[in-house]
C-alpha positions in Angstrom: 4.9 -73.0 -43.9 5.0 -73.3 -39.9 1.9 -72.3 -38.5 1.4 -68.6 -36.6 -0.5 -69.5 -33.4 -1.2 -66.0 -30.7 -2.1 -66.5 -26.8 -4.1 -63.9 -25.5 -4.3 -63.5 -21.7 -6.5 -60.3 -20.5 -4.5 -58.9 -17.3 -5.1 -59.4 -13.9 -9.2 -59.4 -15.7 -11.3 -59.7 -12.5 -9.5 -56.6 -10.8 -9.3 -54.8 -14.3 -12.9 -55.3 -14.6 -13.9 -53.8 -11.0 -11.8 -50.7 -12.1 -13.6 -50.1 -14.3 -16.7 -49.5 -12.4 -14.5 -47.8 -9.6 -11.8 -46.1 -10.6 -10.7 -45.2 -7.0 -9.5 -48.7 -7.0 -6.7 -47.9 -9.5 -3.1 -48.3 -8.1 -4.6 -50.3 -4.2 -4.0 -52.7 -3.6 -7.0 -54.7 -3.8 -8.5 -58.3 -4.0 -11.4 -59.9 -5.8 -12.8 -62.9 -3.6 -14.5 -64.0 -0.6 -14.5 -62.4 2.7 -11.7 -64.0 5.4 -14.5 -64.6 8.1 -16.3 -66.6 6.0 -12.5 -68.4 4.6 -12.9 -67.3 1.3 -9.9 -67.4 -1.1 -8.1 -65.0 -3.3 -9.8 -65.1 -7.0 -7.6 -62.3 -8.5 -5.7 -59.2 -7.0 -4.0 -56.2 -8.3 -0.4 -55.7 -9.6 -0.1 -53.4 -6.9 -1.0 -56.5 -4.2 1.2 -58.6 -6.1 4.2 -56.9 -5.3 3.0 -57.2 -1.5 3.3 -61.0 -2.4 -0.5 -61.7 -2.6 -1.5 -64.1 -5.0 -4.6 -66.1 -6.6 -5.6 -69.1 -4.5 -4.4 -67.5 -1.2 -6.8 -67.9 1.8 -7.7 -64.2 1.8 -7.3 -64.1 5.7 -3.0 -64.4 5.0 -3.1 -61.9 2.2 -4.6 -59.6 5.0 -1.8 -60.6 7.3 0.7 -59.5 4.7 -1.1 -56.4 3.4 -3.0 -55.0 6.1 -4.7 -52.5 4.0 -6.1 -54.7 1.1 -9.6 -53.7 -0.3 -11.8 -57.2 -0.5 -14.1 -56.6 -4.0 -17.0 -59.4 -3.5 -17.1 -61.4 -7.0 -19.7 -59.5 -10.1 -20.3 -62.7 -12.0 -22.3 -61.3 -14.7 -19.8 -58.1 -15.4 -17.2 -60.8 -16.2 -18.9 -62.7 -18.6 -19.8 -59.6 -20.3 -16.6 -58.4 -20.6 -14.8 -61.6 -21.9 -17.7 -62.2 -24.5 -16.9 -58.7 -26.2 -13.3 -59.6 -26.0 -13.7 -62.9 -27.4 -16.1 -61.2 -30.1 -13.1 -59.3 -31.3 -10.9 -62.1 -31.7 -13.2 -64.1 -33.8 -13.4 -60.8 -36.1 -9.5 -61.5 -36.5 -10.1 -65.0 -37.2 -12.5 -67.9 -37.5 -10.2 -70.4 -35.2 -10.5 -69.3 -31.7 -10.2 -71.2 -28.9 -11.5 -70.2 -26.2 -9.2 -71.7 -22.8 -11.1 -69.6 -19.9 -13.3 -66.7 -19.1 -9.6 -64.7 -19.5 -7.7 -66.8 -22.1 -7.7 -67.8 -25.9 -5.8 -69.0 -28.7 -5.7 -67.9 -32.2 -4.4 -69.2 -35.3 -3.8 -66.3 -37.4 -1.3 -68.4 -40.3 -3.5 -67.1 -43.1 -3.6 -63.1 -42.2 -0.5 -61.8 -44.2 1.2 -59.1 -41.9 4.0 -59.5 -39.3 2.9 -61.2 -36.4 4.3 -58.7 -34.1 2.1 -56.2 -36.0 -0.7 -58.1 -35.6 -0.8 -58.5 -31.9 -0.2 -54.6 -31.2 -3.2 -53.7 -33.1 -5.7 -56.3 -31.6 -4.0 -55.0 -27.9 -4.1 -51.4 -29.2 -8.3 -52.4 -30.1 -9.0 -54.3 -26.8 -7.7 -51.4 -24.6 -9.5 -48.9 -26.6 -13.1 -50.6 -27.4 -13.2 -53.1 -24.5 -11.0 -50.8 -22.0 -9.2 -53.9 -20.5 -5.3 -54.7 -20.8 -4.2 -57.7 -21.8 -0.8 -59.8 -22.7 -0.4 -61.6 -26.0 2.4 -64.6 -27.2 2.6 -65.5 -30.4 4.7 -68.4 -31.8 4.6 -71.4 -34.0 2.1 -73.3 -31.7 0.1 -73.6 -28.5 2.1 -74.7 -25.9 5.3 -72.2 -27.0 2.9 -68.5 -27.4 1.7 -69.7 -24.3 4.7 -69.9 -21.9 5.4 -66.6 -24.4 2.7 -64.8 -22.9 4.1 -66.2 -19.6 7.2 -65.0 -20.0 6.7 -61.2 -21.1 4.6 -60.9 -18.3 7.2 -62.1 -15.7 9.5 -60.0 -17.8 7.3 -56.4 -17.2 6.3 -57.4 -12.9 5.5 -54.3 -11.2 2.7 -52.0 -9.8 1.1 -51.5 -13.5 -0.4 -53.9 -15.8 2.1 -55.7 -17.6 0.6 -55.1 -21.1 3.3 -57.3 -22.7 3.9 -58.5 -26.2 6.4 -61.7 -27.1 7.0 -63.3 -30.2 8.9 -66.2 -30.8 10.1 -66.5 -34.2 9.9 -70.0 -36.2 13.1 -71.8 -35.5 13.9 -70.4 -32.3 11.4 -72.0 -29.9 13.9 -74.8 -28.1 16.6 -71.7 -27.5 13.9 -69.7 -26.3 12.8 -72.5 -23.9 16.1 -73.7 -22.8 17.2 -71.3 -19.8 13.2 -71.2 -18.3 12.3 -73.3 -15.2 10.9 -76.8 -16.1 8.0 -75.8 -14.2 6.6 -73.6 -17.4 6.3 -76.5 -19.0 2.8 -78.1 -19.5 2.9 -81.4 -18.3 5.3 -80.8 -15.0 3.7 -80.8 -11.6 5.5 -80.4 -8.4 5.9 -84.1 -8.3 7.9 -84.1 -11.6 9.6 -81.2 -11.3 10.9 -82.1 -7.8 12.0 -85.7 -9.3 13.7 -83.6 -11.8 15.3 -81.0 -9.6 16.0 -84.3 -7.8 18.2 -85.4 -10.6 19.9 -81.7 -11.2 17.4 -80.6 -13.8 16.3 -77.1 -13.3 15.9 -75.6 -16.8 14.0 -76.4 -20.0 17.7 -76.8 -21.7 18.9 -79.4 -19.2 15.3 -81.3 -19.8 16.2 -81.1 -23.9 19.6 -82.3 -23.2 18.5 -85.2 -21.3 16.8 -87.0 -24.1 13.5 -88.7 -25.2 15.1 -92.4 -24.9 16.5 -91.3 -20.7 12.9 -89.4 -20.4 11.0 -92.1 -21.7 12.5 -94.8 -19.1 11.9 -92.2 -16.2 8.7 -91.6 -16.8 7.3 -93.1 -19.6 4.7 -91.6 -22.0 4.6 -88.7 -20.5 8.3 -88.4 -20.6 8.1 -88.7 -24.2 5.5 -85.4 -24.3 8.2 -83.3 -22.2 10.8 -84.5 -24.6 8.6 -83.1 -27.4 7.9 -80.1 -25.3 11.2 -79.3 -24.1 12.3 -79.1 -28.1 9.1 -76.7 -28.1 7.2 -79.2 -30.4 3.4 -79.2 -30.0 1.2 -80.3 -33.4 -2.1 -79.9 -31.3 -4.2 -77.3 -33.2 -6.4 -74.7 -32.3 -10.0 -75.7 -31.8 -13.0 -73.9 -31.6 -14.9 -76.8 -30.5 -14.1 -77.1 -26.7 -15.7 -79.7 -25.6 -16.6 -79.9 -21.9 -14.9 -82.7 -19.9 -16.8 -82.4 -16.6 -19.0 -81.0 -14.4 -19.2 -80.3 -11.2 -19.9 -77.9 -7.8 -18.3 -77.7 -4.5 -18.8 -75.1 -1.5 -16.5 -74.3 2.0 -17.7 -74.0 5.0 -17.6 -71.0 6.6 -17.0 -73.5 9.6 -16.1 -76.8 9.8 -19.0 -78.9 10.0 -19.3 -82.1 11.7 -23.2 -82.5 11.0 -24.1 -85.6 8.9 -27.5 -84.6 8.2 -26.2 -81.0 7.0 -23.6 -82.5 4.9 -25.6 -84.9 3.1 -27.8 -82.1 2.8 -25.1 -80.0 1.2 -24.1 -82.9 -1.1 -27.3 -83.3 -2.1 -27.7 -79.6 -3.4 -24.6 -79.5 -5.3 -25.7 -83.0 -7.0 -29.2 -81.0 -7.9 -26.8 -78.0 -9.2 -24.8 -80.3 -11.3 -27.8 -83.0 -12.8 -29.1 -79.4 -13.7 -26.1 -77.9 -15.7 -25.7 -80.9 -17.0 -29.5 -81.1 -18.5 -28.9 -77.5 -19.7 -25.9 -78.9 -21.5 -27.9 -82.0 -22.9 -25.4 -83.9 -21.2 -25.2 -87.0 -19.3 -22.2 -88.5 -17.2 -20.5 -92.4 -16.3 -18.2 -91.3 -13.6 -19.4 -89.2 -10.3 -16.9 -88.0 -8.6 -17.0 -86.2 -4.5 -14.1 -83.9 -3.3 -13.7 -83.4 0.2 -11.1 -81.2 2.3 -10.2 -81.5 6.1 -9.9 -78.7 8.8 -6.3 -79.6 7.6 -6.9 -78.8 4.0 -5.7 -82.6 3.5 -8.0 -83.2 0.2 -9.0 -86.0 -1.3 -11.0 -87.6 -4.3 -13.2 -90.4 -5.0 -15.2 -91.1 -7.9 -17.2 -94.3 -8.6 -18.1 -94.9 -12.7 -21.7 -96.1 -13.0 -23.0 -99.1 -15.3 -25.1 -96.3 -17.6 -24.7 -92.5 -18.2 -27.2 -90.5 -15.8 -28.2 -86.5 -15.4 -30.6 -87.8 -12.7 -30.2 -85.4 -9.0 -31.0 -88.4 -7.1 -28.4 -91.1 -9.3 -25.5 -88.4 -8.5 -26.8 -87.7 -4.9 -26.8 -91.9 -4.0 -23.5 -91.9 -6.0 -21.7 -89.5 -3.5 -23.1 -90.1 -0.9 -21.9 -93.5 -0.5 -18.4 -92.5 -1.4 -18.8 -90.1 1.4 -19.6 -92.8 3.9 -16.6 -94.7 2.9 -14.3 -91.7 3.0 -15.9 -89.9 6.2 -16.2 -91.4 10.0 -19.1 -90.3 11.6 -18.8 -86.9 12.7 -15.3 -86.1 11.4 -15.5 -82.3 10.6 -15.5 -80.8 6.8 -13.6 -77.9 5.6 -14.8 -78.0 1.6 -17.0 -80.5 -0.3 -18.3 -80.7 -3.9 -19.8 -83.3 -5.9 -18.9 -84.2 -10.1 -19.7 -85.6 -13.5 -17.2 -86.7 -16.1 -17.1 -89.3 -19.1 -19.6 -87.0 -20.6 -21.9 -87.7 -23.7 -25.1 -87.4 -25.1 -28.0 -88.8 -23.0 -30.3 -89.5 -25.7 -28.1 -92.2 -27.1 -28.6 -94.5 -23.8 -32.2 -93.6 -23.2 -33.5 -96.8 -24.9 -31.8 -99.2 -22.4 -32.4 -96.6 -19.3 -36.2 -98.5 -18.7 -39.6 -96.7 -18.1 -39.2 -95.8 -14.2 -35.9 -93.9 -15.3 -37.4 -92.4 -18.0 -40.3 -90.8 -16.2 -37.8 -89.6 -13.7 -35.6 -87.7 -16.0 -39.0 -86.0 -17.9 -40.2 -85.3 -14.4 -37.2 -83.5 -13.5 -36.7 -81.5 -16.7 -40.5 -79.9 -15.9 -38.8 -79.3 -12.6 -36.1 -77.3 -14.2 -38.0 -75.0 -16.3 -40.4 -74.4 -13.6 -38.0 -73.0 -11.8 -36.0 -71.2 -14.4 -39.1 -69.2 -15.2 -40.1 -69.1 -11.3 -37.2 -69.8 -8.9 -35.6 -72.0 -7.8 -37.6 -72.2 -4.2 -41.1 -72.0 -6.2 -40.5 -76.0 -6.1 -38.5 -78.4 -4.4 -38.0 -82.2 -4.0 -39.3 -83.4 -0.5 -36.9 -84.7 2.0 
């Protein structure tokens, strides 16, 4: 039996959630994010500033040039994690495989709970509005990648001023013709680049993509042309996991000018590396590969990463690490819009601390007193001297 996988994607959930602590918000446009003086960014707006052509990621100083009268909600971190915890508490009532994508999103494989599928996902929307009080959208199909672009879909499908509160199901069978006539762009797996190579080539929908071939796909752009093959035949075997494991970590802050002093930019750096050798103590995690992200005045961004010959969680490690990739990347003085500092190839730290040697050792013990000295005290109780 094909498996039943549903995609739940809470609406608009930032702005949903600021509504409901002010209900004068209801039916403004509004936007959650930073303020324009200070070049913040869009993080999440209403329907209502949607269909003034705001969107998330948008510098919030152009979605005030194209609605003059948006209200700017700052961010209410903890309300959000609140919020999605209860949601995702209902879910894992449903079923004991959820995957949790985001603070907003999940999968759930619900192949073993014997009612229509369709039935199914009214209820748990019908039980999220009225315990949680938040919309949401829900896809359901025979596997990930298909309920999602479901959810995607029913929500294009129901655009205007109100939540879109949308329910799709695809039924087993029908996933390539429900795929064919969308943009190649829904798929998972095409960027710009692709799709432009494809649109390139007279490829617009999912159907032309299918039609193409795995063997022509394959020689265009190899393995990966193999996936869209699978994908574009709305094939996917990857199941749902409840174990999401975390791939990296890392911090980055802009400017609310662009800064052209070294001292204050290694200074930055080395604040965000302290953030991240913390988060990634918390985690009992340790990391190969540091990575530093910088953006120019002419949002021209650009990565460089360095892997290191043993797995560290060490402030200073990451801080050296960046820095020097910052000096090859940077001339002296050349201003900064955005930087940020990371950690990937993540594992365990415990299982290179044999071959890590004394000094680093007593470094790492000194720096986890450090931490819960200032989880209990603050962060500016103690600090590393300059």
């Amino acid at each position: 039996m094909p498996s039943t996988i549903l995609h739940l994607d809470l609406d608009a959930f930032f702005c949903s959630v600021e509504e409901l602590n002010d209900q004068s918000l209801r039916g403004k446009p509004f936007a959650v994010g930073g303020r324009p003086e200070e070049r913040g960014v869009v993080a999440s707006c209403s329907y209502a500033a949607r269909a003034l052509g705001v969107h998330s990621a948008m510098p919030m100083s152009q979605a005030l040039r194209l609605c003059p009268d948006l209200i700017i909600v700052s961010h209410s971190h903890g309300k959000y994690g609140e919020m999605s915890r209860q949601v995702m508490d209902r879910l894992h009532n449903l079923s004991g495989l959820v995957e949790q994508i985001s603070i907003d999103e999940a999968f759930v494989d619900i192949s073993d709970i014997r009612e229509p599928a369709q039935e199914i996902a009214r209820k748990l929307q019908k039980k999220i509005m009225d315990e949680v009080r938040l919309p949401s959208s829900i896809g359901v199909a025979t596997n990930k990648l298909v309920a999602k672009i479901a959810t995607e879909t029913g929500k294009k499908a129901a655009r205007g001023p109100n939540y879109p509160y949308a329910i799709t199901v695809v039924p087993a069978g029908t996933e390539a013709e429900f795929l064919a006539p969308l943009p190649v762009s829904m798929l998972w797996g095409v960027g710009p680049k692709t799709e432009k190579r494809l649109s390139d080539l007279g490829i617009h929908s999912i159907g032309q993509l299918a039609a193409l071939g795995e063997p022509a796909l394959a020689a265009l752009f190899g393995e990966n042309g193999r996936e869209m093959a699978r994908h574009a035949q709305g094939l996917d075997d990857r199941p749902v996991s409840p174990e999401h494991a975390t791939k990296s970590i890392s911090q980055e802050t802009t400017f609310s000018r662009d800064v052209r002093d070294d001292k204050l930019l290694e200074a930055t750096l080395r604040e965000l590396s302290a953030q991240v050798g913390k988060s990634l103590r918390h985690e009992h995690l340790a990391g190969l590969t540091v990575k530093l992200k910088i953006r120019w005045p002419d949002f021209t961004t650009l990565t460089r990463q360095t892997t290191l010959p043993g797995v560290t969680d060490l402030d200073d490690e990451i801080y050296e690490t960046a820095r020097n990739l910052l000096h090859k990347v940077r001339e002296k003085g050349q201003p900064v819009r955005l930087i940020g500092v990371g950690v990937s190839n993540l594992g365990e730290p415990t299982r290179q601390m044999e071959l890590w040697g004394q000094k680093t050792e007593k470094a790492r013990k000194l720096r986890e007193a450090l931490d819960k000295l200032q989880e209990k005290y603050g962060k500016d109780i103690i600090e590393r001297g300059r």
